[in-house]
C-alpha positions, -999 to +999 in steps of 0.1 A: -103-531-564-123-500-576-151-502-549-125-504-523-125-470-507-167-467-514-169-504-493-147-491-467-170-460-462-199-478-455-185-504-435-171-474-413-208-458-412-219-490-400-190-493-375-199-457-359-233-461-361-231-493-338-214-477-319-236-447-314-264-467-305-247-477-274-245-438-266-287-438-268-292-441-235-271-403-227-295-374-213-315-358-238-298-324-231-265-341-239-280-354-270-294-317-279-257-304-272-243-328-292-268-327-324-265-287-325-229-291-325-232-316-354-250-287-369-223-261-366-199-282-381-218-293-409-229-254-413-190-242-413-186-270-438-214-254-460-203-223-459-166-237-464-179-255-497-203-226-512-175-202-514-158-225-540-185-216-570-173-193-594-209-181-608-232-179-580-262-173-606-254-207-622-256-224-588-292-202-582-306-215-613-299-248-611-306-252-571-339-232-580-347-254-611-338-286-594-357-280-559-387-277-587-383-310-599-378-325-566-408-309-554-429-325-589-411-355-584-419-360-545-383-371-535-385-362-500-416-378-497-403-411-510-370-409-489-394-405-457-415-429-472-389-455-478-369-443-444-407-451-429-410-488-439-374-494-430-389-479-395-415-500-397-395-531-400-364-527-377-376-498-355-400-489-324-430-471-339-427-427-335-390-433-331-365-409-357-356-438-377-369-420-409-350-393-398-322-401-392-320-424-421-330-394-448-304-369-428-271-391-425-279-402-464-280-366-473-249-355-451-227-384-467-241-382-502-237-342-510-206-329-515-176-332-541-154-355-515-176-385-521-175-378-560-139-365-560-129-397-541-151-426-559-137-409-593-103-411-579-111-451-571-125-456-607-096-435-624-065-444-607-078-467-582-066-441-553-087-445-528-075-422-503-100-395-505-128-417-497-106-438-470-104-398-454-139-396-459-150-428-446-129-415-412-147-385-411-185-401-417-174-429-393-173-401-364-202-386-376-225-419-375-216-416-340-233-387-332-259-393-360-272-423-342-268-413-309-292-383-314-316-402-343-311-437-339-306-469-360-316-450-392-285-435-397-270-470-400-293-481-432-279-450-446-242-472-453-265-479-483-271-456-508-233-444-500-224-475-509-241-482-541-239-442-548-201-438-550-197-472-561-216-466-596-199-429-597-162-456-595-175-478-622-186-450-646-156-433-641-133-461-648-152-457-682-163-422-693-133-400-673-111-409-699-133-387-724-136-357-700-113-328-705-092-320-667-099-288-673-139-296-674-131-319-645-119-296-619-150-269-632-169-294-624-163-303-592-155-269-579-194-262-591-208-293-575-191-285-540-205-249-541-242-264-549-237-293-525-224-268-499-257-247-499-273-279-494-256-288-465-259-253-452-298-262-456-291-293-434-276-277-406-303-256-401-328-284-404-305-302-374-311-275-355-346-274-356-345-235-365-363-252-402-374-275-420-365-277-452-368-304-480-332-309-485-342-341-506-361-321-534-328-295-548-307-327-555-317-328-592-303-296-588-270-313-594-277-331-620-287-294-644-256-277-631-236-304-645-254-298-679-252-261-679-217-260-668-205-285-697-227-266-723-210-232-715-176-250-715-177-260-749-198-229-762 
């Protein structure tokens, strides 16, 4: 079953996030505590997955480029605004359902463990990288929901469908792709995906705010300029 590992990953986003919602009635110092050490971890993980690009000007241009696009496009503002009418319809008014919603998507979408996995599944129907994964985001949805609420839950989603299509596609196109171009690849996507989530850390602990959401086409041009200079 190719959507195996991607189904188990939401479910266990779910799982934790239930679980965290029983945790929302902790002190709000506990819950600070707890969401800055969320964003230590997810900064050491950052910094952990930056390290990995080998041409840091590649990984400029593209964040740079992208973040342009997302800004002309308005992504952020359509997450929050989506995140908002799911707020509307299952949350308390002024609550951090959007939030929460547009922060665990982007912590469990950005990275190369998702992709790596779900093209894993699709390839060689391994799922053992997501099934990791799925372990990891499960404790995480814990915390998440404890600290934003019943947002993060919503956000079993668009990981869902997200490494689900990347399974599908790969059990197509991977065959095609060159291992060498492969590995380039995902080395290049963890570096951009790491400065992301670098970004994301900080925005957890409130020392910025900034709109993560708009440098994800980011990804999408590094992939094209990294398989241009391959072939070139």
């Amino acid at each position: 079953m190719i959507l195996f590992g991607s189904l188990v990953n939401g479910i266990a986003i779910v799982a934790g996030s239930l679980m965290g919602s029983i945790l929302r009635n902790i002190s709000e110092q506990m819950k600070d505590t707890v969401t800055k050490g969320i964003g230590l971890g997810v900064l050491v993980l950052g910094i952990q997955m930056a390290f990995k690009t080998s041409s840091f000007i590649v990984i400029l241009i593209s964040l740079c480029l992208g973040a342009m696009i997302g800004e002309a496009a308005g992504i952020e503002d359509k997450m929050n605004d989506f995140g908002l009418k799911l707020e509307r319809k299952y949350a308390k008014p002024g609550s951090n359902f959007a939030e929460g919603f547009v922060t665990a998507t982007l912590i469990f979408l950005i990275g190369s463990m998702g992709i790596i996995g779900a093209i894993e599944s699709g390839v060689a129907k391994n799922h053992q990288t997501l099934l990791t994964k799925a372990v990891m985001d499960g404790f995480m949805s814990i915390m998440l929901t404890a600290t934003f609420g019943v947002g993060v839950l919503f956000s079993a989603v668009p990981v869902f469908l997200y490494q689900g299509a990347i399974a599908l596609l790969a059990s197509v196109l991977m065959r095609y792709i060159p291992s060498e171009l492969l590995d380039l690849l995902m080395d290049e996507i963890s570096a951009i995906g790491g400065l992301m989530i670098l970004a994301i850390s900080l925005n957890i602990m409130g020392l910025t705010k900034i709109r993560v959401s708009n440098y994800l086409p980011g990804i999408i041009i590094l992939i094209g300029i990294v398989t241009v200079q391959f072939f070139m």
